[in-house]
C-alpha positions as CSV (number, residue, x, y, z in Angstrom):
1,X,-45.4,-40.8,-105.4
2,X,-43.7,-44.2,-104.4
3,X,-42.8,-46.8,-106.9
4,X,-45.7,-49.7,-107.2
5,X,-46.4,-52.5,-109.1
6,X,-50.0,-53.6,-109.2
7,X,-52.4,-56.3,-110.2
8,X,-55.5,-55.7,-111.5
9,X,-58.2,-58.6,-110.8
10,X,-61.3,-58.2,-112.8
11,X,-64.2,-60.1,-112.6
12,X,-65.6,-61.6,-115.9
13,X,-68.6,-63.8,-114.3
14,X,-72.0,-64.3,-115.8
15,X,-73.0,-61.5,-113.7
16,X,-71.1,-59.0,-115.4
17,X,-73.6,-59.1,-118.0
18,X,-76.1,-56.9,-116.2
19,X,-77.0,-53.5,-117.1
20,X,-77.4,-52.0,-114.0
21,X,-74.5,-49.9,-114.4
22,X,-74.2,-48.2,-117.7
23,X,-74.2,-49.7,-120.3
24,X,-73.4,-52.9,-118.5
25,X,-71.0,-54.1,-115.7
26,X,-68.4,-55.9,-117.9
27,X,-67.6,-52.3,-119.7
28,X,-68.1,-50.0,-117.3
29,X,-65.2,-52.0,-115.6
30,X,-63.0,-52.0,-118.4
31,X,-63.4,-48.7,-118.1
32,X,-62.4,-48.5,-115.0
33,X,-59.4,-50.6,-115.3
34,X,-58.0,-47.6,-118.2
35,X,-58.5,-45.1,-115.7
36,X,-56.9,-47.0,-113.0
37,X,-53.8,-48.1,-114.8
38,X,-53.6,-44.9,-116.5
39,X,-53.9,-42.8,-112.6
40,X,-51.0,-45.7,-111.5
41,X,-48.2,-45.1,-114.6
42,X,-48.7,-41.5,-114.8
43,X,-47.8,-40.9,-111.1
44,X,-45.1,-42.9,-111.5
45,X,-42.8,-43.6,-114.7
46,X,-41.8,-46.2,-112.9
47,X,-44.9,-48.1,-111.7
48,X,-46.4,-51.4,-113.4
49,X,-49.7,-52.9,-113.8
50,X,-50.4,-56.6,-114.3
51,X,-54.4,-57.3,-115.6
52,X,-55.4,-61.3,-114.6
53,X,-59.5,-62.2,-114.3
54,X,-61.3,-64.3,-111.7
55,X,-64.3,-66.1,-113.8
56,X,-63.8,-68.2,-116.8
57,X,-62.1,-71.2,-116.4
58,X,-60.3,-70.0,-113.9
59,X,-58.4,-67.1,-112.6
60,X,-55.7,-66.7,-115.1
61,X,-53.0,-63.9,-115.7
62,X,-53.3,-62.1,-118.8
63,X,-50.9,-59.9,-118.9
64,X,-47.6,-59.9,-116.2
65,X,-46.7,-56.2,-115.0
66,X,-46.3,-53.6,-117.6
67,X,-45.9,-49.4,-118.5
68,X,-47.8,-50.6,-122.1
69,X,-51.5,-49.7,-122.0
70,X,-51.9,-51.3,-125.5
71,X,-51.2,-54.9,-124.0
72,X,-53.9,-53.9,-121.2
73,X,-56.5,-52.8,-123.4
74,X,-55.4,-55.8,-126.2
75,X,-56.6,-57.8,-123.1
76,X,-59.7,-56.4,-122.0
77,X,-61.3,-56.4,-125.5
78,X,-60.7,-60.2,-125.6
79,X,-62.4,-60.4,-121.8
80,X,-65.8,-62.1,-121.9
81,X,-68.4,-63.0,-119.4
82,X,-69.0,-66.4,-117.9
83,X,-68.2,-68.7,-115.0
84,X,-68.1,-68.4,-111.7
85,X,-65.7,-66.0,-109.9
86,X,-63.3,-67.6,-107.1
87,X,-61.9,-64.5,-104.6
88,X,-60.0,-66.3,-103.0
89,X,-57.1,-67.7,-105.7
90,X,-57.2,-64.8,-107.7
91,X,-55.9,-63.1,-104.8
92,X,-53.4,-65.7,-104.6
93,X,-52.4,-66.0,-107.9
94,X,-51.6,-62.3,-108.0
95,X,-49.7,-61.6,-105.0
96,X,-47.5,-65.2,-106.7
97,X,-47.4,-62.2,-110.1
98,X,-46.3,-59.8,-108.1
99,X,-43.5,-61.5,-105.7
100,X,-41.6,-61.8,-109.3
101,X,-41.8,-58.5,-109.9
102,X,-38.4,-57.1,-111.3
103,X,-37.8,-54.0,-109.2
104,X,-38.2,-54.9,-105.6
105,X,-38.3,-51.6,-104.6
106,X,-41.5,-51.6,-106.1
107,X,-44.4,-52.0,-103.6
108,X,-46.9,-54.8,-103.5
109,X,-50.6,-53.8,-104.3
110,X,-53.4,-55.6,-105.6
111,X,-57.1,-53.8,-106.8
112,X,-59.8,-56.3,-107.4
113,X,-63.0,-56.1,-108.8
114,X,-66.2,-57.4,-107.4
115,X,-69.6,-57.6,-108.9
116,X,-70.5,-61.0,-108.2
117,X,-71.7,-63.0,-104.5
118,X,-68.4,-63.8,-102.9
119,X,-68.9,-67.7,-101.7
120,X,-66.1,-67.8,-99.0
121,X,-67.0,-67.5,-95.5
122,X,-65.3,-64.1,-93.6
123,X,-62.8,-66.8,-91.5
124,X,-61.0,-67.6,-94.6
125,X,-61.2,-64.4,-95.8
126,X,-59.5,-62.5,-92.7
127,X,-56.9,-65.8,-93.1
128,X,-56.3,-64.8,-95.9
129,X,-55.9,-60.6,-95.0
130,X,-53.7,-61.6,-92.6
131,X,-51.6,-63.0,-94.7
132,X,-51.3,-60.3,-97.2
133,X,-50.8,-58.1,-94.5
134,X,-47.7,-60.0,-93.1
135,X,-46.6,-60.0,-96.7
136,X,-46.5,-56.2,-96.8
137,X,-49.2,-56.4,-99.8
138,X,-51.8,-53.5,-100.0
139,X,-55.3,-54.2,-101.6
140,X,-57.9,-52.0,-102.7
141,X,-61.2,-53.2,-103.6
142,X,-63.9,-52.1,-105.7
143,X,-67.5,-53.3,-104.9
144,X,-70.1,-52.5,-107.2
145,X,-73.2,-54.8,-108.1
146,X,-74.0,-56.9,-105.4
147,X,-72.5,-54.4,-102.6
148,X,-75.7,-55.5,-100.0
149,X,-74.2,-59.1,-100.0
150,X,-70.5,-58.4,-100.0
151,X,-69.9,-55.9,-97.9
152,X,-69.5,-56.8,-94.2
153,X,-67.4,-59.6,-95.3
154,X,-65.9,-57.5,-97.9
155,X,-65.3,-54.5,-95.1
156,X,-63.6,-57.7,-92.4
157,X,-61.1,-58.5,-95.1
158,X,-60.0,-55.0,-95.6
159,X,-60.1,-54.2,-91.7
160,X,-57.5,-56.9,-91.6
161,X,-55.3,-56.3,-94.1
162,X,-54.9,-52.5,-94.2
163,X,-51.8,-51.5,-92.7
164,X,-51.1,-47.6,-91.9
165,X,-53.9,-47.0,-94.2
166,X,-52.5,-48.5,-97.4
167,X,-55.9,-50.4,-98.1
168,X,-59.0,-49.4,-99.1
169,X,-62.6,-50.8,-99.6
170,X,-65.0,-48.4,-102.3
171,X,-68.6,-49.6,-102.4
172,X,-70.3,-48.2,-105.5
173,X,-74.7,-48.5,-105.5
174,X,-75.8,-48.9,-109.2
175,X,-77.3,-45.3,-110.7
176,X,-76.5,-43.0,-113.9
177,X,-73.0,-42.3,-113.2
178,X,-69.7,-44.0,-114.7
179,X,-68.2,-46.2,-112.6
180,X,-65.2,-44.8,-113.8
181,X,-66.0,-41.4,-112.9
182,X,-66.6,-42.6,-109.3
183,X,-64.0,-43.8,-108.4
184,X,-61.5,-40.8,-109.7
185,X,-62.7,-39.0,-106.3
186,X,-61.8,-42.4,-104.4
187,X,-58.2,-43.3,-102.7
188,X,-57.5,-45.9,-105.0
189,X,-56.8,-43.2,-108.1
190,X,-55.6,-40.8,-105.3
191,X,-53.4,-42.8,-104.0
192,X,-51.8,-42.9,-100.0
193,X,-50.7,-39.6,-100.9
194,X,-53.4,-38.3,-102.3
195,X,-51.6,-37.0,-105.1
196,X,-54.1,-37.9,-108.0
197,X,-56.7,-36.4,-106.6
198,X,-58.0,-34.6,-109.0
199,X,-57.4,-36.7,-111.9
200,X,-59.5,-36.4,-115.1
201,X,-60.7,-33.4,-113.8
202,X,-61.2,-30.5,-116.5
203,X,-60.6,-27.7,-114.6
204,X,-57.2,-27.7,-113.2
205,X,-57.8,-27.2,-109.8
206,X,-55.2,-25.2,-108.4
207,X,-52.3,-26.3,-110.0
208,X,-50.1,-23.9,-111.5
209,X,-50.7,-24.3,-115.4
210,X,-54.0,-26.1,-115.0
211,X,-51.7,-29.6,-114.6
212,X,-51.2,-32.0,-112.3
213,X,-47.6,-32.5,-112.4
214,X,-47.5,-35.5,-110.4
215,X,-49.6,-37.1,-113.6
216,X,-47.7,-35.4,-116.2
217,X,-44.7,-34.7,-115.1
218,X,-42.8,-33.5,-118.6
219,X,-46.1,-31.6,-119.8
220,X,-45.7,-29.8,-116.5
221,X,-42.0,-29.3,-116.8
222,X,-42.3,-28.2,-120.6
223,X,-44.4,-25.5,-119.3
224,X,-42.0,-24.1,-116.6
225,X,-39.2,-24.0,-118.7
226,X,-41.5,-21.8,-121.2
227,X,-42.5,-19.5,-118.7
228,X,-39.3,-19.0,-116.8
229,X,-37.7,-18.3,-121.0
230,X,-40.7,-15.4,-121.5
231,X,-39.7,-13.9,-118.3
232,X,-35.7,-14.0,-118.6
233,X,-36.5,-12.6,-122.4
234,X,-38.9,-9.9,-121.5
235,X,-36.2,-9.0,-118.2
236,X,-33.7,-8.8,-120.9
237,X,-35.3,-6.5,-123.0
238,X,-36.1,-4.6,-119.9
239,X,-32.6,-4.3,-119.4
240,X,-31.9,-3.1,-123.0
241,X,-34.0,-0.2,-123.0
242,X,-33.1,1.0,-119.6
243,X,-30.8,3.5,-121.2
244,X,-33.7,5.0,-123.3
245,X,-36.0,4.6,-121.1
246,X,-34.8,7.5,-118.9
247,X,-33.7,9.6,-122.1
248,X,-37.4,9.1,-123.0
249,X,-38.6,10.3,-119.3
250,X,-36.5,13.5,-119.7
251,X,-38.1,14.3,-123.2
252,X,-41.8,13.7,-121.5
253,X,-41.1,15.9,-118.5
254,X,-39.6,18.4,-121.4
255,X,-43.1,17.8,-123.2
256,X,-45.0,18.4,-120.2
257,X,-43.2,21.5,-119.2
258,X,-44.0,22.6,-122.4
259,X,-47.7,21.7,-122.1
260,X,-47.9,23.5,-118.9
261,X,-47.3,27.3,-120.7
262,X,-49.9,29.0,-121.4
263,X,-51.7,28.6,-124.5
264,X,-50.8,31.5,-127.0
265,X,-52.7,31.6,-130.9
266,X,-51.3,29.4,-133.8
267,X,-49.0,32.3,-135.2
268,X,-47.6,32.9,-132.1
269,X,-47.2,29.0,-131.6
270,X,-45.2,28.5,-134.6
271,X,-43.2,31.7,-134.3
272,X,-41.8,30.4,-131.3
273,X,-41.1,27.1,-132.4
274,X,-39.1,28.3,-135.8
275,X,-36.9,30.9,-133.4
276,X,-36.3,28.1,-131.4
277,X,-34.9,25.7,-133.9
278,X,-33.1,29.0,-135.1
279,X,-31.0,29.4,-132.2
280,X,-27.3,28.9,-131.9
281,X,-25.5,29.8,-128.4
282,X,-27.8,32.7,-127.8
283,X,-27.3,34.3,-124.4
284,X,-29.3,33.0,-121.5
285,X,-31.5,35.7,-119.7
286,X,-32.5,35.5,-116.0
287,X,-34.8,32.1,-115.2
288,X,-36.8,34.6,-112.7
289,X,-38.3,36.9,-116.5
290,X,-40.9,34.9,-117.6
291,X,-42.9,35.6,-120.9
292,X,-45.9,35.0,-119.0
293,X,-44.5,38.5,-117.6
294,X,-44.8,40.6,-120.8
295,X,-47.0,41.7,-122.7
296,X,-47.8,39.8,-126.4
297,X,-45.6,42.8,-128.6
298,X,-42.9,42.5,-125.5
299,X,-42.9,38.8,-125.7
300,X,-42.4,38.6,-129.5
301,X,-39.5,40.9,-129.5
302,X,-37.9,39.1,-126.5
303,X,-37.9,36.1,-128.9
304,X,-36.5,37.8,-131.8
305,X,-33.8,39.3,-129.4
306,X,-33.6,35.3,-128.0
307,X,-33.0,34.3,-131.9
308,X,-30.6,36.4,-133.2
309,X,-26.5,36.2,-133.2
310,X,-24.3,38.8,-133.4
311,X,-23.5,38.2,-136.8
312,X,-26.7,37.7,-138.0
313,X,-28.3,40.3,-140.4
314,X,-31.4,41.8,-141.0
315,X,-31.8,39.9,-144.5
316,X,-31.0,36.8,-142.8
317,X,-33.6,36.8,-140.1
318,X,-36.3,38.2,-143.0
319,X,-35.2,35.2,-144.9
320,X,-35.9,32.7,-141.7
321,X,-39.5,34.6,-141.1
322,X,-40.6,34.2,-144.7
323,X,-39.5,30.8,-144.1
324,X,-42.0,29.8,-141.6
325,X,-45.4,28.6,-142.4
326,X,-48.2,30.4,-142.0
327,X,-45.5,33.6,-140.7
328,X,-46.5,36.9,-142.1
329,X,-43.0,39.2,-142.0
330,X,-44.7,42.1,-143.4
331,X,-47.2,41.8,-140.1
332,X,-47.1,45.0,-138.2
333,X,-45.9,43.6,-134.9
334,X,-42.7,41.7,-136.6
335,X,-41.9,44.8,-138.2
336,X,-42.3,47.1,-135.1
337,X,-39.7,44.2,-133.2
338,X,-37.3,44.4,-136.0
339,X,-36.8,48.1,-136.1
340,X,-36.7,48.4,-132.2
341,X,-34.0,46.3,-132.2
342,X,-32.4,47.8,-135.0
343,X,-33.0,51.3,-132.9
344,X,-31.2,49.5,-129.7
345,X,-28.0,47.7,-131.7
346,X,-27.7,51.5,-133.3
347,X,-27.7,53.1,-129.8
348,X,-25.4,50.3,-128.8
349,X,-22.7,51.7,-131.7
């Protein structure tokens, strides 16, 4: 969003007393004026907004370009209606405010307010566009109130100053909206750009984290840096556990292989599983014998053969059975294993 500083011309005539728009022209302008200066520093850190009125006395600045809403709003509670309003040198008056801005890189743009009959004729008025124009000075005006008067000469003023598009003229007809809201949808909060688009809205839009960033830049950046930390953290621990993870896919594919046996009764379960932990360099038998190949008394003795050592005993391996939970030793087929392989280490002698 470029740099500008602005003037904001509001219009405190007699006329602003009417309630056509709710709850009556002069607030539903001040209004306004929050959401406009509000749209204009948020886009830019760098922006400023002056506030000067049209009615009263006279057309007299009230507070010179600014970043501090509080001096803004400090100046529209002290606005009150009366007078007549005079176009032509409040426009004058603020283009003088915003020559001496500070930052010249700042541009030039003034938004004016009209809710009252505008008395000068369209000549002067396109005099005076001209002027602005050559002056490099935007304007955007809102025309709300008495838009069936104003507009055609409202519309040849605009026509004459707007260069590339930098000017814009929003009519607003009286009804039950804001005028505030109204004008969020407009080119005058959205800016040449059209980068404020959406401001006020609730929703989000599209925007990333439900943000504009262009309106709030270091809320939007806050939220990035958040984001990209959770992901380099969780990466991280990623990274850690990569060593177990795999350990942990062996012991899985261990568990299924596992599952995938047939299923045998509980004893038989938990036979197997104490011979197991019971083993201690036992000798390996061919991968191609299966105990899916034998028979349940056949399969048993394998895995008493598969738990024994050489220096293992018969006391020993009665010791580890009567052990075991839920193991009978004195059951007929553990004793009919043991002495067959008693009868095959005697033949081996």
């Amino acid at each position: 969003m470029v740099m500008e500083a602005s003037m904001i011309v509001v219009d405190n005539s007699d006329w602003m007393r009417n309630g056509d728009y709710s709850p009556t022209r002069l607030v539903a302008q001040n209004e306004a004026v929050n959401l406009i200066f509000s749209s204009k520093t948020q886009s830019n850190p760098e922006n400023t907004v002056g506030l000067m009125t049209a009615a009263g006395k006279g057309p007299e600045v009230l507070v010179t370009l600014t970043t501090d809403v509080g001096k803004i709003l400090t100046a529209l509670h002290a606005v009150k209606a009366g007078g007549n309003p005079n176009f032509l040198t409040s426009i004058q008056i603020a283009q003088l405010a915003l020559k001496h801005r500070q930052n010249r890189n700042q541009r030039q743009r003034i938004i004016v307010f009209v809710a009252s009959p505008i008395e000068s004729d369209e000549k002067t008025l396109v005099k005076l566009a001209k002027k602005l124009k050559k002056n490099n000075v935007a304007v955007d005006i809102i025309n709300f109130g008495e838009e069936a008067e104003n507009t055609s000469r409202l519309e040849a003023f605009i026509n004459n100053v707007n260069n590339s598009d930098n000017s814009h003229l929003v009519t607003i007809p009286p009804g039950p909206h804001l005028l505030s809201d109204m004008l969020i949808s407009t080119p005058i909060i959205a800016g040449e750009e059209g980068s404020a688009g959406n401001f006020g809205a609730s929703s989000g839009g599209d925007f990333e984290f439900g943000i504009d960033p262009s309106l709030d830049p270091e809320l939007a950046l806050a939220l990035r840096i958040s984001l990209e930390e959770e992901k380099a953290r969780q990466e991280a621990e990623a990274a850690k556990n990569g060593g177990g993870s795999s350990k942990e896919g062996e012991s899985s594919s261990s568990a299924m292989a596992i599952d995938s046996q047939p299923e045998q009764n509980d004893e038989d379960a938990e036979l197997q599983a104490a011979l197991a932990m019971s083993m201690n360099d036992a000798p390996v038998h061919d991968e191609d014998e299966t105990m899916e190949d034998l028979n349940e008394d056949d399969a048993l003795q394998r895995a008493l053969e598969m738990s024994m050592n050489e220096g293992e005993d018969e006391e020993m391996m009665s010791a580890v059975l009567g052990s075991l939970p839920g193991v009978d030793k004195n059951d007929e087929r553990i004793q009919k294993a043991l002495e067959n392989m008693e009868k095959k280490k005697d033949e081996k002698k």
